[in-house]
N, C-alpha and C positions, 0 to 999 in steps of 0.2 A: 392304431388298428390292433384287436385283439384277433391273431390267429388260430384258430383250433382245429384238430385231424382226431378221429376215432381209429383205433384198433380196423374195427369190420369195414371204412370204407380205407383204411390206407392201404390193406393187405391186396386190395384188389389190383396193386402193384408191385408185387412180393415179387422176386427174379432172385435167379443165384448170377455172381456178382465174384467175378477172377482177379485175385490181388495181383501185384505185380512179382510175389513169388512160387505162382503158379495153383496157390492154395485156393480152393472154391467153398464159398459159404452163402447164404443164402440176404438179403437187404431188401429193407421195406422203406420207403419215404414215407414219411412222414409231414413233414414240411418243407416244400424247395423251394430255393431262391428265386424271388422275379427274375425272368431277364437281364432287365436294365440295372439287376443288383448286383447281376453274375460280374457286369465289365465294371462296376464301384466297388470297389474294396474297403471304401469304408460304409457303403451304404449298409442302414440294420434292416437285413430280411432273413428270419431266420431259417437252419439247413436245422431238421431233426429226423433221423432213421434211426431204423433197426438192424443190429447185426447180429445174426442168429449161428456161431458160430460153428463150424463140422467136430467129430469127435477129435482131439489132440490136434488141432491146426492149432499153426502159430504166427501171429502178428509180430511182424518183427520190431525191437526198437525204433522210433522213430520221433518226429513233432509236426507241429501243425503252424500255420501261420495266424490261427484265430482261436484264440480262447474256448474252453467247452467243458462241458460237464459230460460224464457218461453214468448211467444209470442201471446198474447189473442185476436182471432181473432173474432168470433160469441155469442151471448148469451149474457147472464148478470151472475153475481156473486159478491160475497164477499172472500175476503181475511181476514182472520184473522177475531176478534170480531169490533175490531176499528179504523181497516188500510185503508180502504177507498172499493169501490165497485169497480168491475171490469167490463170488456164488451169490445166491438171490440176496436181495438188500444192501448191497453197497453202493455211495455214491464216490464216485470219482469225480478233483477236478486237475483240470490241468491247466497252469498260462500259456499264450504262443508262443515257438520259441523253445518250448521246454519239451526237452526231450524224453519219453516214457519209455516202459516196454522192458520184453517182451512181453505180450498177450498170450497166454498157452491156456487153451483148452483143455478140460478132462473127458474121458472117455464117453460120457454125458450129454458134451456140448458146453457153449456156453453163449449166455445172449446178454446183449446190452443198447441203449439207447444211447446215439451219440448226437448232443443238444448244442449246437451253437447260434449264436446272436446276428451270425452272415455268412455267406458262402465261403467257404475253405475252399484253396486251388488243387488240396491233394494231401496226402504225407509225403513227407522228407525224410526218408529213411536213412538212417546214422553211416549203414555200412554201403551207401553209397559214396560215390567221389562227389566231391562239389557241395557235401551237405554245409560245411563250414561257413562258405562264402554267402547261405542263405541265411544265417541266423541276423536274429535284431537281438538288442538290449529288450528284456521282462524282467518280474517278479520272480520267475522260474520258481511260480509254486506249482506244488505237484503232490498231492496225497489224497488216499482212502479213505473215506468214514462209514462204519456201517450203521444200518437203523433197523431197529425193530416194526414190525408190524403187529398192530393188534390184532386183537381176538374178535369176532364178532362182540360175543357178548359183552368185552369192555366198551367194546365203541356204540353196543346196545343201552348204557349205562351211565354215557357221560351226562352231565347235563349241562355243560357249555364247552365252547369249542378251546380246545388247548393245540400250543403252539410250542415245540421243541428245538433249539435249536442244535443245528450238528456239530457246528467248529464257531470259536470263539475266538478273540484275541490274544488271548494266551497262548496260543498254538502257530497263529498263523500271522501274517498280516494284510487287516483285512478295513483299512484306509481308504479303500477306493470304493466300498461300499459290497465287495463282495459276501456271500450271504449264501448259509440251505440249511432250511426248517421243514420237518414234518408238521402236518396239522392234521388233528385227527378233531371229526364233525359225529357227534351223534344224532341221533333220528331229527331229520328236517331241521336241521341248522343252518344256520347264515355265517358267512365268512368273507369280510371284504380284501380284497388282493388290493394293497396301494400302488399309489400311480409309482411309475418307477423313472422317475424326470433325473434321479442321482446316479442313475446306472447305467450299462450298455442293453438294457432289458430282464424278462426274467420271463424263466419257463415254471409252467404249474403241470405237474405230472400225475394223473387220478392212478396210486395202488391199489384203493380198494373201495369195491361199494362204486355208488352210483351218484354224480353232482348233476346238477341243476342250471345251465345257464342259458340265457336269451330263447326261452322257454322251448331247450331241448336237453335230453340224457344225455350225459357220459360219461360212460363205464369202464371199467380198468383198462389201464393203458392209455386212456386217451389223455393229448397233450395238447395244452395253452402254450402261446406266447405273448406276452402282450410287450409293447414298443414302448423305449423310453418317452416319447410324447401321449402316451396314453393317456386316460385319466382313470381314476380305481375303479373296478367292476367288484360284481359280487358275486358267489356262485352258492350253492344251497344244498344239502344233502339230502337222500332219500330219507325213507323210513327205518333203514336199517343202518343209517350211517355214513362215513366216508372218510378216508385215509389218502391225501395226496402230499406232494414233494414241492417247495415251494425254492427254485432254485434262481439266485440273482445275479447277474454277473457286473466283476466291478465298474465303474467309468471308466474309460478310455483318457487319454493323457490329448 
């Protein structure tokens, strides 16, 4: 099953959204879990929102019990004390398990897309008691990539669709098939998404311009999922082009 939410209909469930350190910032769903997925932990239904951060709020260190990519779209911020700053076009991944943070916001805001493959039970905050006895054995990868966005008029100009990749083997390891590529589409191109039968899934995120699939628009921001049982879909760009994130998460053990 290919899952897909637009920007204009997900917002019509925007709410501000109280961390457990008293900090209020605003979350949009995107994608929620079935039911019957909420009580399987390992069932693949994917969880994708938006967190649109307040001025200088802070996320505190923490982890998660499910793999996820976030996606930094508006704003500025800090990761961690010495991990480097954040702001539009970065992708973030993280394993489960693996402990991030802190999130600090700038005076600005800051907003990001947090994309996982199934329901998370919550964060496990570092500087609580008891975080220890939650952790499992991962990969404990954890790093930044940023990416550029084009121009209109490059993406006016392409004449076949090119594909970039963000992080490679030499950096990371990425054995289990984990994977994030830009593809940038110029005027009314095709672009086939493969099946992802090697992975725990993969999200397609549209930055820019307008794609084409199962004969409707979707415009920035709007987000794919398709299941590792899928089979490849295709999606198509306007006339003025299209710039999406092609993010895959690795197999499950």
């Amino acid at each position: 099953m290919i899952h897909v939410s637009t920007k204009q209909e997900s917002f019509a469930n925007r709410r501000l959204s109280r961390m457990e350190s008293g900090e209020v910032h605003w979350r949009t769903d995107f994608l929620r879990p079935s039911d019957s997925a909420s009580q399987d932990g390992n069932a693949v239904s994917p969880q994708a929102f938006l967190i649109e951060m307040t001025p200088q709020e802070i996320i505190h260190p923490h982890f998660h019990e499910v793999e996820q990519f976030q996606v930094f779209f508006e704003g500025e911020g800090q990761m961690g004390r010495t991990e480097g700053k954040l702001g539009p076009s970065v992708v973030h991944y993280t394993d489960a398990y693996t402990g991030y943070g802190p999130i600090t916001a700038s005076q600005q805001g800051l907003s990001y897309f947090a994309l996982r493959p199934r329901k998370d039970p919550g964060a496990i905050y570092l500087h609580k008691e008891g975080y220890r006895e939650k952790l499992r054995p991962s990969k404990k990868r954890h790093f930044s990539i940023p990416f550029v966005k084009s121009t209109q008029a490059v993406l006016g100009h392409l004449d076949k669709p090119v594909m970039e990749r963000l992080f490679d083997n030499s950096h990371y390891s990425l054995d289990d098939g984990l994977s994030a590529c830009i593809v940038r589409l110029g005027p009314n191109q095709t672009f086939m998404i493969q099946s992802t039968t090697q992975s725990s899934g993969q999200y397609l995120v549209n930055i820019q311009g307008v794609l084409k699939y199962s004969d409707r628009d979707f415009g920035e921001s709007s987000v794919f999922f398709s299941e590792p049982a899928d089979v490849s879909f295709t999606v198509e760009s306007s006339e003025t082009g299209a710039e999406f994130l092609l993010l895959q998460f690795g197999q499950r053990n």
